[in-house]
Structure formats: structure tokens, C-alpha cells
DSSP file (Angstrom, degrees, kcal/mol; ACC not computed):
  #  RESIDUE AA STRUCTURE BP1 BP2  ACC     N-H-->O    O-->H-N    N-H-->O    O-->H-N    TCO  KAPPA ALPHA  PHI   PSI    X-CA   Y-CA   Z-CA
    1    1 A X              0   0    0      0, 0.0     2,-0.5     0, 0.0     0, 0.0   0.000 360.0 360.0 360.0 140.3   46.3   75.0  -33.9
    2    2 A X        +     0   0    0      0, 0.0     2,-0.5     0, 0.0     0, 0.0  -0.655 360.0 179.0 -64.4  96.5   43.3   74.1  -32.3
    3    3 A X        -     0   0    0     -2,-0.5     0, 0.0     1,-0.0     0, 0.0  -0.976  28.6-101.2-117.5 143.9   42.8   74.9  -28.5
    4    4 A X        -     0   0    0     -2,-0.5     3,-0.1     1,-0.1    -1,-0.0  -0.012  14.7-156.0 -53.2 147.5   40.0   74.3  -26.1
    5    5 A X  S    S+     0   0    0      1,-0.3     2,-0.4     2,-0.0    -1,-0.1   0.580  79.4  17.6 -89.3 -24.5   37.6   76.7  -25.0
    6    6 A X  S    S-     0   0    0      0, 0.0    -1,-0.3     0, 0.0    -2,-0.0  -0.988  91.6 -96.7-145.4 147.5   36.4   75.4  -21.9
    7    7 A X        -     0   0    0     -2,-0.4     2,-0.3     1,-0.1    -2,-0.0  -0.300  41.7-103.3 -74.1 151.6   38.2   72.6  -19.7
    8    8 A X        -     0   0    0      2,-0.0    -1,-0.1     4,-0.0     2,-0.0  -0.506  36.0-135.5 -61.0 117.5   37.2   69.0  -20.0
    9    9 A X     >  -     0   0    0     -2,-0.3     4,-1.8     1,-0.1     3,-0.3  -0.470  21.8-116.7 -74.1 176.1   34.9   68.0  -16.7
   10   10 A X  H  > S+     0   0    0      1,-0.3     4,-0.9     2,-0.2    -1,-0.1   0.534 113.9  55.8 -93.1 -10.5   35.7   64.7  -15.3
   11   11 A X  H  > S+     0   0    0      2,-0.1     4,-0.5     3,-0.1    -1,-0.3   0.654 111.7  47.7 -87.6  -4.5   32.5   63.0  -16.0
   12   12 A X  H  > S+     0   0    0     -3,-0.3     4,-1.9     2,-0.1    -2,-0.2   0.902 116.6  40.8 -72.4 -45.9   33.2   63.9  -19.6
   13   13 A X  H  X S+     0   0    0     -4,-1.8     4,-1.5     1,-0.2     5,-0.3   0.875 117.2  52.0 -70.7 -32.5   36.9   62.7  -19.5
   14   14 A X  H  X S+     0   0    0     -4,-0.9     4,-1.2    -5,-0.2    -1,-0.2   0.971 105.1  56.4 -78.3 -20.4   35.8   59.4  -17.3
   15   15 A X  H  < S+     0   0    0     -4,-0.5     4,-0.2     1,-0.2    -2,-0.2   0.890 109.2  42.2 -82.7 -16.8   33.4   58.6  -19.6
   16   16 A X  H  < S+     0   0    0     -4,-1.9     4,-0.2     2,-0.1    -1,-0.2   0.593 114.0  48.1 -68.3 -17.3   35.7   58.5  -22.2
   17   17 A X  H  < S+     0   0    0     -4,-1.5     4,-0.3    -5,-0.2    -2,-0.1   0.583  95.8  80.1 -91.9 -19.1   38.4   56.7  -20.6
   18   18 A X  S  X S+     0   0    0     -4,-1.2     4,-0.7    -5,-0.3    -2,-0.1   0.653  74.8  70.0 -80.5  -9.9   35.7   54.2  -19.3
   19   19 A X  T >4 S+     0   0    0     -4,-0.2     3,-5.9     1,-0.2    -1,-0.2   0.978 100.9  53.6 -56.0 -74.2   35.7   52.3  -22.8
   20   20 A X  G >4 S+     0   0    0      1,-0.4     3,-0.6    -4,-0.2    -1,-0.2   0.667  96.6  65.8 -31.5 -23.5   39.5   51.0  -21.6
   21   21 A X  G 34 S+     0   0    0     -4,-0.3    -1,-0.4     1,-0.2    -2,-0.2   0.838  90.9  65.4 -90.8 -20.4   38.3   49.8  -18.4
   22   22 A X  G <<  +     0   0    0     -3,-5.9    -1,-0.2    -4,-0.7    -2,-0.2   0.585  63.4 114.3 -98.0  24.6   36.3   47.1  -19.9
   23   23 A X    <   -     0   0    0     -3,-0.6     2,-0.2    -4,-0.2     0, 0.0  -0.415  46.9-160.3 -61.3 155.0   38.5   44.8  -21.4
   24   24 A X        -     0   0    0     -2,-0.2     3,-0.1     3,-0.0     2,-0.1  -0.861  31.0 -88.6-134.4 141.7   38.8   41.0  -19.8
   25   25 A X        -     0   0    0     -2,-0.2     2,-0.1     1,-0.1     0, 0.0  -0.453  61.1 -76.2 -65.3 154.5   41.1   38.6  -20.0
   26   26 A X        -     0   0    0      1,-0.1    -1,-0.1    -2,-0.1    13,-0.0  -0.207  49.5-110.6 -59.3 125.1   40.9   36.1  -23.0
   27   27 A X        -     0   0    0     -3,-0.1    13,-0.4    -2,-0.1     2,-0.3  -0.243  40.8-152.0 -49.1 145.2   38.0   33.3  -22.4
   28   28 A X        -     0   0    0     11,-0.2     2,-0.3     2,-0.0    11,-0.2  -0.832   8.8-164.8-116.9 156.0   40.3   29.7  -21.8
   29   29 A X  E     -A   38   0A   0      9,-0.8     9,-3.2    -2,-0.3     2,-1.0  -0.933  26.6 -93.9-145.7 162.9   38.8   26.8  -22.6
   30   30 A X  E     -A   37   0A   0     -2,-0.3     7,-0.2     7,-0.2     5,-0.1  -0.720  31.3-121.2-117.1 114.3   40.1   23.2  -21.5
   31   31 A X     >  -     0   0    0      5,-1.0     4,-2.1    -2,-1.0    -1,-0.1   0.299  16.1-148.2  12.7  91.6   42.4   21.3  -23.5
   32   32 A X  T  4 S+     0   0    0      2,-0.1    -1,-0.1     1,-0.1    18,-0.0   0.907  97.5  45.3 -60.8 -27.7   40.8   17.4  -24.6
   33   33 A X  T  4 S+     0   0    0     16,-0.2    -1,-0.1     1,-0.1    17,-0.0   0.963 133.1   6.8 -50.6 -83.4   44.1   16.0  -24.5
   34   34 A X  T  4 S-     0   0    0      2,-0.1    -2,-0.1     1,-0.1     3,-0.1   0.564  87.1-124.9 -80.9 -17.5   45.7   17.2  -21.5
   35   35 A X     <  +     0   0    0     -4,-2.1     2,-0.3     1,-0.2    -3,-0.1   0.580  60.2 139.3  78.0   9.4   43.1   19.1  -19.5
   36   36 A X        -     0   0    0      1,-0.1    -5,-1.0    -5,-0.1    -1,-0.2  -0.734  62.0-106.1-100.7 125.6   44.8   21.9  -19.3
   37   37 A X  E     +A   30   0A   0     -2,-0.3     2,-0.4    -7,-0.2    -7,-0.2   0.097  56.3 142.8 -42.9 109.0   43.5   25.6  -19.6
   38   38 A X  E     -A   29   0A   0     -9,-3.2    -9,-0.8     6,-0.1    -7,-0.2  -0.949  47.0 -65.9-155.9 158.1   44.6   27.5  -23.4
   39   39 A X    >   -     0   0    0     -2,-0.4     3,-0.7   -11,-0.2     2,-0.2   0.025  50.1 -92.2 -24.4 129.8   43.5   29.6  -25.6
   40   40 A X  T 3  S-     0   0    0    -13,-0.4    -1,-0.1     1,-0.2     3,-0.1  -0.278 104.1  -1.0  17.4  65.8   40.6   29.3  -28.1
   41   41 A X  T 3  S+     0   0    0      1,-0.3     2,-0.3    -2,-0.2    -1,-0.2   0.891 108.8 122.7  91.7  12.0   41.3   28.0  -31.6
   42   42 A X  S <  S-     0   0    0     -3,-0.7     2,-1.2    -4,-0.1    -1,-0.3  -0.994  71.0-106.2-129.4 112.8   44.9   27.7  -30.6
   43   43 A X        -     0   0    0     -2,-0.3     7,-0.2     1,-0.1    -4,-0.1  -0.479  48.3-108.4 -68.4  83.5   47.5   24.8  -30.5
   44   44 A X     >  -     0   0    0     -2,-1.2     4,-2.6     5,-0.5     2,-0.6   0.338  19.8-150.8  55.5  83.4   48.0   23.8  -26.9
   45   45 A X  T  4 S+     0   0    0      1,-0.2    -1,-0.2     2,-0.1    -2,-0.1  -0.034  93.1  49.8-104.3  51.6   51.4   24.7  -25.5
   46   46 A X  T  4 S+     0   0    0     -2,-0.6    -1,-0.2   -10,-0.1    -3,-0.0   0.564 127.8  14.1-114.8 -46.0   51.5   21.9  -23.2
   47   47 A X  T  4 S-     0   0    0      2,-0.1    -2,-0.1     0, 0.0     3,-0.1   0.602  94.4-131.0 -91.2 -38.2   50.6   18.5  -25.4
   48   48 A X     <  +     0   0    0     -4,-2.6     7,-1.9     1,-0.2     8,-0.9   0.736  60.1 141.8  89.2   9.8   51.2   20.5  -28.3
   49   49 A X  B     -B   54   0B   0      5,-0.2    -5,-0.5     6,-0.1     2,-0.4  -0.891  29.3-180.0-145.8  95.6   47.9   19.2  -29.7
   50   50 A X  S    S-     0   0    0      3,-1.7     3,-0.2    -2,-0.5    -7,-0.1  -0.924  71.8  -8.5-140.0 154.7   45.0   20.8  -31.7
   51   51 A X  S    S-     0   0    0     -2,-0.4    -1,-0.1     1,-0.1     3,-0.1   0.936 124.8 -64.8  35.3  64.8   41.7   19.3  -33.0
   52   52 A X  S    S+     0   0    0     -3,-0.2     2,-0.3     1,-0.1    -1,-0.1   0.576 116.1  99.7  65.1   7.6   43.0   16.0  -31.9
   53   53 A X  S    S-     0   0    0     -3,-0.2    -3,-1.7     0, 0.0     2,-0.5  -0.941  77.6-108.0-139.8 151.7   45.9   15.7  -34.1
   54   54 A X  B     +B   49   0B   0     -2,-0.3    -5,-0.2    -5,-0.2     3,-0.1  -0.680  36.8 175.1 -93.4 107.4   49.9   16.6  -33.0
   55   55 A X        +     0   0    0     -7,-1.9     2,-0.6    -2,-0.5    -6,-0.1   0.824  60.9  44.9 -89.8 -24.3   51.1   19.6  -34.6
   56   56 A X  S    S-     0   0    0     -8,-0.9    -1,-0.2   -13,-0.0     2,-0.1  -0.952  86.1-132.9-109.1 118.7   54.4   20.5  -33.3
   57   57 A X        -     0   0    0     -2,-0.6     2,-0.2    -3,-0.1    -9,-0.0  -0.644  29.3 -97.0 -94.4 155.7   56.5   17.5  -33.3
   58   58 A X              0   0    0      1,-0.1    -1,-0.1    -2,-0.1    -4,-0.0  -0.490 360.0 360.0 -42.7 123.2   58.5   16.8  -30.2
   59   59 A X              0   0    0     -2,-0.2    -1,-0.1    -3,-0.0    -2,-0.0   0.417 360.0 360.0 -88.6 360.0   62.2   18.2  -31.0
């Protein structure tokens, strides 16, 4: 088994951890029906509504 020789400094281990910090929340875009913020490329989960046409019919 493998073990280290010398301990990890902490500007080697933060710069490795520091990929992780720089996820964002997901871009919104706003809804032509309804106005409403949702996802990208995504059906609408207030109107139910993407590229102008009703996917989810009302139950």
C-alpha cells in the first residue's frame, strides 16, 4: 500500500480542493409564457409550457 512521504501543505491541498469551490448555480432564463424564472431547455414547471407549445396536459 502506498503511503506518503511527506505531509500534504495546505496550499497544495487548497489548491486542489479549490476546483469545488467554483461551481454556480444553474443560469435561469425567463419563461415567454408566464414570466417566470426556469431552467434552460426545460419545460416550465409553472405553465407547463416549452417552445410555445403545452406539454404536460393539465390533469
Amino acid at each position: 500500500m502506498a503511503v506518503p512521504k511527506r505531509r500534504t501543505s495546505k496550499a497544495k491541498r487548497n489548491s486542489r480542493q479549490a476546483t469545488n469551490m467554483k461551481m454556480s448555480a444553474p443560469g435561469l432564463c425567463i419563461c415567454p409564457q408566464c414570466h417566470q424564472p426556469k431552467l434552460p431547455h426545460r419545460v416550465c414547471p409553472n405553465c407547463n409550457y416549452y417552445d410555445g407549445k403545452e406539454i404536460v396536459a393539465e390533469a
